[in-house]
C-alpha positions as CSV (number, residue, x, y, z in Angstrom):
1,X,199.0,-173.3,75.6
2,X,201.7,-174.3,78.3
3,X,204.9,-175.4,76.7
4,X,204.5,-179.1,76.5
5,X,201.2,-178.3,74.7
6,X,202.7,-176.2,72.3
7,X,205.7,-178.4,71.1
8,X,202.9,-181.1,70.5
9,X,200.5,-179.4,68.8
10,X,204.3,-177.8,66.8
11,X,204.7,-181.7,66.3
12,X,201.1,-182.5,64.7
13,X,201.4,-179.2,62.8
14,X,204.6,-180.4,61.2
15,X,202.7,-183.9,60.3
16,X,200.3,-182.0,58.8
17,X,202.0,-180.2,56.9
18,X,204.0,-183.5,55.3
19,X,200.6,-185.1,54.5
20,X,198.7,-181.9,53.0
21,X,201.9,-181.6,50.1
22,X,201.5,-185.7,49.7
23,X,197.6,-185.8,49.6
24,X,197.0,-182.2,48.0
25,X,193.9,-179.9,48.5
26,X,190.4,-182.2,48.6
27,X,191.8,-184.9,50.5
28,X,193.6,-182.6,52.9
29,X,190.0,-180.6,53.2
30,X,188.4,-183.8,53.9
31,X,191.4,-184.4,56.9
32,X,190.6,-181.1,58.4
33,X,186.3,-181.8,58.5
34,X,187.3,-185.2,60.0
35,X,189.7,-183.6,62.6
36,X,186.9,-181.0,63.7
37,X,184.7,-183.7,63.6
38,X,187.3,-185.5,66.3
39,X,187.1,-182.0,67.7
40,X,183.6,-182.2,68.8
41,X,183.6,-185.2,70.2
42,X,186.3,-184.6,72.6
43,X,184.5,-181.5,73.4
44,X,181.7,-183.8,74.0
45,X,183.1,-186.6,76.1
46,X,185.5,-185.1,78.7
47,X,186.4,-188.9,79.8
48,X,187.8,-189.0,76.9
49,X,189.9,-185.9,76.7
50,X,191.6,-187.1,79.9
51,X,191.9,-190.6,78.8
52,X,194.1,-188.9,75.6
53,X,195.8,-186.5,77.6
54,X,196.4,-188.9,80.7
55,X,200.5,-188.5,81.5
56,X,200.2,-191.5,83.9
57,X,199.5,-193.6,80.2
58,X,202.6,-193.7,77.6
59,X,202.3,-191.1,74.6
60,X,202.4,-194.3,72.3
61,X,199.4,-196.4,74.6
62,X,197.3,-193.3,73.7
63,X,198.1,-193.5,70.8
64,X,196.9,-196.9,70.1
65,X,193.7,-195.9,72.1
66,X,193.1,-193.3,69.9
67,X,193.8,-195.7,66.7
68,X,191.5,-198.3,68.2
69,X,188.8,-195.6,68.6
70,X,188.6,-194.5,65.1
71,X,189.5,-197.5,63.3
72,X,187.4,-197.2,60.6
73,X,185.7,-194.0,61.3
74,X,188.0,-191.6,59.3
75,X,190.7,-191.7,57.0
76,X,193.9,-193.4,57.9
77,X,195.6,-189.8,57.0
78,X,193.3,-188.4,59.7
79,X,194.0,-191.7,62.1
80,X,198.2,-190.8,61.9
81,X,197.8,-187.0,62.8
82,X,195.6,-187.9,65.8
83,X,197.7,-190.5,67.0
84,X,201.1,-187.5,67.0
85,X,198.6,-185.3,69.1
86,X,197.2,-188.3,71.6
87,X,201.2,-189.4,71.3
88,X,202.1,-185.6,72.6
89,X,202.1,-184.1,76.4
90,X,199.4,-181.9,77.0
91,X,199.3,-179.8,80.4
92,X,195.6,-180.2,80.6
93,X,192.8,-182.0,78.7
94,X,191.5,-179.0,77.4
95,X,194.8,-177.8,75.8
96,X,194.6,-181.3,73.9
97,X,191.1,-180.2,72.5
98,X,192.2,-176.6,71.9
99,X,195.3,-178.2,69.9
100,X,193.0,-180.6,67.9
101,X,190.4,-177.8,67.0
102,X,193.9,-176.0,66.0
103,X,195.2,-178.4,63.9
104,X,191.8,-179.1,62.2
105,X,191.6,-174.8,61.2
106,X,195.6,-175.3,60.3
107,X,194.4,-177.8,57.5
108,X,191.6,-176.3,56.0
109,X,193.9,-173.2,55.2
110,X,196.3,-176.2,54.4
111,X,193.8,-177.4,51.8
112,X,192.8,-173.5,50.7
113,X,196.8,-172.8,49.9
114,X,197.3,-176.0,47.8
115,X,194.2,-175.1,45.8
116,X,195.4,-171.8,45.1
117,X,192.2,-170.1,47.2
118,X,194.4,-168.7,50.4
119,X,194.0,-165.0,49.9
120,X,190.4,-165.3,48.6
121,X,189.4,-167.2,51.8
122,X,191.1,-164.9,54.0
123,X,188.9,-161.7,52.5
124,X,186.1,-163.5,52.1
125,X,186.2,-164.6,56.2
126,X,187.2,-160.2,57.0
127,X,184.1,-159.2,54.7
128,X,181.5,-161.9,56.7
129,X,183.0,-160.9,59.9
130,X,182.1,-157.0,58.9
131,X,179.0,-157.7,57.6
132,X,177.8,-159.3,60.9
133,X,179.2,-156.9,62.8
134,X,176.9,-154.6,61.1
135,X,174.0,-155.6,61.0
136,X,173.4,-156.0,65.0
137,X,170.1,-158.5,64.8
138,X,172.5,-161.3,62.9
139,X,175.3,-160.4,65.4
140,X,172.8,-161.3,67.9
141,X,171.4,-164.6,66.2
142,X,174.5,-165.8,65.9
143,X,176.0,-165.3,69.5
144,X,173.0,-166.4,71.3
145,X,174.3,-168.6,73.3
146,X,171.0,-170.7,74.6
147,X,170.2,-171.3,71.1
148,X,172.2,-175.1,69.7
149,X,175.8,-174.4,68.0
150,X,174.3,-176.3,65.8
151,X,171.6,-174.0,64.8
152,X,173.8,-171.2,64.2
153,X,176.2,-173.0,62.1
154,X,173.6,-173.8,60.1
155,X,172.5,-170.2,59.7
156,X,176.2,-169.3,58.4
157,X,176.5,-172.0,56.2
158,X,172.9,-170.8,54.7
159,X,174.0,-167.4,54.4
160,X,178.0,-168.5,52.7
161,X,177.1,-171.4,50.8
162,X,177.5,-170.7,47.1
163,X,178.6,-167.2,47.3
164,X,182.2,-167.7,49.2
165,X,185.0,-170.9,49.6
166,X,184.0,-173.9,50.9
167,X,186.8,-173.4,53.1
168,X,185.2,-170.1,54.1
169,X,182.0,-171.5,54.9
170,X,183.8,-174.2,57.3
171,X,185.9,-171.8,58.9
172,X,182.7,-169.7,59.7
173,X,181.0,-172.3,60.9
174,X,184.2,-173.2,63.3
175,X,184.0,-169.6,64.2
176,X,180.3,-170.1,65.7
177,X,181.1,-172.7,68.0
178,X,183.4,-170.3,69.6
179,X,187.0,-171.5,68.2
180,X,189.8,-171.0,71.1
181,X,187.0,-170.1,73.3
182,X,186.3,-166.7,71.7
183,X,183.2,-165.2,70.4
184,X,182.2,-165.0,66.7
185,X,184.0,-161.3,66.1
186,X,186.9,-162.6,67.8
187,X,187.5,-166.3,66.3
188,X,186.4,-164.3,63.1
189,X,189.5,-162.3,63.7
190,X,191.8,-165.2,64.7
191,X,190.7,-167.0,61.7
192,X,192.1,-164.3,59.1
193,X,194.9,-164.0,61.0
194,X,196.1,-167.7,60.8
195,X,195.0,-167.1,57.0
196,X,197.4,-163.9,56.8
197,X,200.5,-165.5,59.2
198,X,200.2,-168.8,56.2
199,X,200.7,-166.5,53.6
200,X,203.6,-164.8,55.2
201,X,201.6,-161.6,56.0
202,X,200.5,-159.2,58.5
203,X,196.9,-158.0,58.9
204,X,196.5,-154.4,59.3
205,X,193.0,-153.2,60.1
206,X,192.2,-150.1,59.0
207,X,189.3,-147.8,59.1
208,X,188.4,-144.5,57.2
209,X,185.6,-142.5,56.8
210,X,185.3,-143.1,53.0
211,X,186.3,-146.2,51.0
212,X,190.1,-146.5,49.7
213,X,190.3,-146.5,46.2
214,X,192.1,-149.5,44.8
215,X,195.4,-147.6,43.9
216,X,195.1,-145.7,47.5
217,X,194.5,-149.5,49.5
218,X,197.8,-150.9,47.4
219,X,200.3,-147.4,48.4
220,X,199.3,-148.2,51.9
221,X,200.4,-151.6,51.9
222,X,203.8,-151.3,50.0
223,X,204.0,-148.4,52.9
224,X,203.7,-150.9,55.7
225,X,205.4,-153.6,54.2
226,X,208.1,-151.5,53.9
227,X,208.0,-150.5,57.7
228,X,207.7,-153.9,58.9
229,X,209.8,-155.9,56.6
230,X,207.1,-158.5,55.5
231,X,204.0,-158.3,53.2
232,X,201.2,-156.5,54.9
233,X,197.4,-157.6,54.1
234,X,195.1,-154.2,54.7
235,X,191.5,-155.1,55.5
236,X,189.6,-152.0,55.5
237,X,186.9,-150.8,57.6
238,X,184.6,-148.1,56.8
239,X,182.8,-145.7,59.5
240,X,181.6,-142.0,59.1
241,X,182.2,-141.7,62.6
242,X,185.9,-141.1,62.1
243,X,185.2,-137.6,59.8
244,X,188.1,-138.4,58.1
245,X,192.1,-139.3,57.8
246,X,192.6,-143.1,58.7
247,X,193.4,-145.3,61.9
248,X,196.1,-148.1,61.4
249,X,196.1,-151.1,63.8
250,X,199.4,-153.7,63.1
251,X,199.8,-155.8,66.1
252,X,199.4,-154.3,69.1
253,X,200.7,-150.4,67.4
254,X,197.9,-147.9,66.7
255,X,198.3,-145.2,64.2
256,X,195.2,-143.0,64.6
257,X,195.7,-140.3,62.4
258,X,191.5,-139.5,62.4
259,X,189.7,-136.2,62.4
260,X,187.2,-137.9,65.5
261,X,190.9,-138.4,67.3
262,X,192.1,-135.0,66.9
263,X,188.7,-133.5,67.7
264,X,188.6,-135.8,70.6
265,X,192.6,-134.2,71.9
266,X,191.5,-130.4,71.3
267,X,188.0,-130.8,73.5
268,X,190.7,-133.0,76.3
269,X,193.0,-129.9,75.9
270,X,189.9,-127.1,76.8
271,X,188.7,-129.6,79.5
């Protein structure tokens, strides 16, 4: 987002945040579907977008626009938020969609703190996201683009429904239709990151060639926490293909302390 995008979607987050301690977890979880909801249908209707984004109309005659819209439609919690983003300068219509979708993620992990789920929702999205990316036929399924969003949500939510969050299975199902313009893996990724950043934490994704026991996974993370100077979530990753030792990613730093990398620098040195 351009900076007049940002400070109002910073606004709407800030509203957001006021309502979801007032109204607590369900009703905020019911805010966040309704927001998505509002979501799609600015996806849908690009007249619309530009009506709500339009800087030749006053933030607070888009605002009444957007009011008179839903009037009725969704909760008056949901109305106020969506009136602070219609209120806000946008750069472009699509940043005002990107924001909504935003805001719409920002309170279902709203809803998952206040009901005490955060962390839970947070693994639950890394493990999904592995197990797609292992299994390369459901990768497939779920990126084809030619076949309906729709469709493919409905295959996640079959596949999470009773066994994780129902915060999980909406974010999942956000994460199909391709939230921030990404592709599953990646909105996957984005997804436990917002989860992690809530919480105050970092994610570091590591990968080994065996699984960590439990008192192994904890060392590393008091390890990193203690380099960074924050709490440091570890979501591991297992592949044979590294032989051995491990490969830390924090950010944009790499640690590759593997057996594959070192093998890899002494066949570079003979070449």
């Amino acid at each position: 987002m351009q900076a007049a995008s940002r400070e109002s979607y910073t606004a709407a987050r800030a509203a957001l945040e006021t309502s979801a301690r007032a109204a607590g977890a369900a009703a905020t979880a019911v805010i966040a579907e309704e927001l998505l909801g509002f979501a799609d249908l600015l996806r849908r209707e690009p007249r619309l977008r530009r009506a709500l984004s339009d800087p030749s109309r006053s933030g607070q005659e888009r605002a009444e626009l957007a009011a008179t819209l839903l009037a009725g439609k969704v909760g008056e919690g949901t109305v106020d938020l969506i009136k602070v983003l219609a209120s806000g300068r946008w750069s472009a219509a699509s940043e005002l969609l990107d924001g909504t979708e935003r805001l719409g993620a920002d309170a279902l992990l709203a809803s998952a703190e206040l009901a005490g789920d955060l962390s839970e929702v947070e693994d639950e999205l890394f493990r999904f996201g592995q197990i797609v990316d292992g299994d390369q036929q459901l990768a497939a399924t779920i990126g084809e683009t030619i076949v309906p969003v729709a469709r493919r949500a409905e295959l996640v939510g079959g596949l999470l429904r009773g066994k994780a969050k129902p915060v999980t299975v909406s974010l999942a199902e956000l994460a199909v239709q391709g939230f921030g313009g990404r592709t599953f893996s990646g909105a996957i990724t984005r997804l436990v990151e917002l989860a992690a950043e809530r919480r105050e934490a970092q994610v570091a994704y590591v990968t080994v060639a065996q699984p960590l026991t439990e008192a192994e996974e904890s060392r590393l993370a008091s390890s990193l926490s203690a380099i960074y100077g924050r709490q440091v979530s570890v979501k591991v990753t297992v592949d044979p293909a590294v032989l051995g030792g491990l490969s830390v990613q924090v950010g944009s730093d790499l640690y590759d302390g593997t057996i594959a990398r070192r093998l890899a620098a002494v066949r570079n040195a003979f070449a």
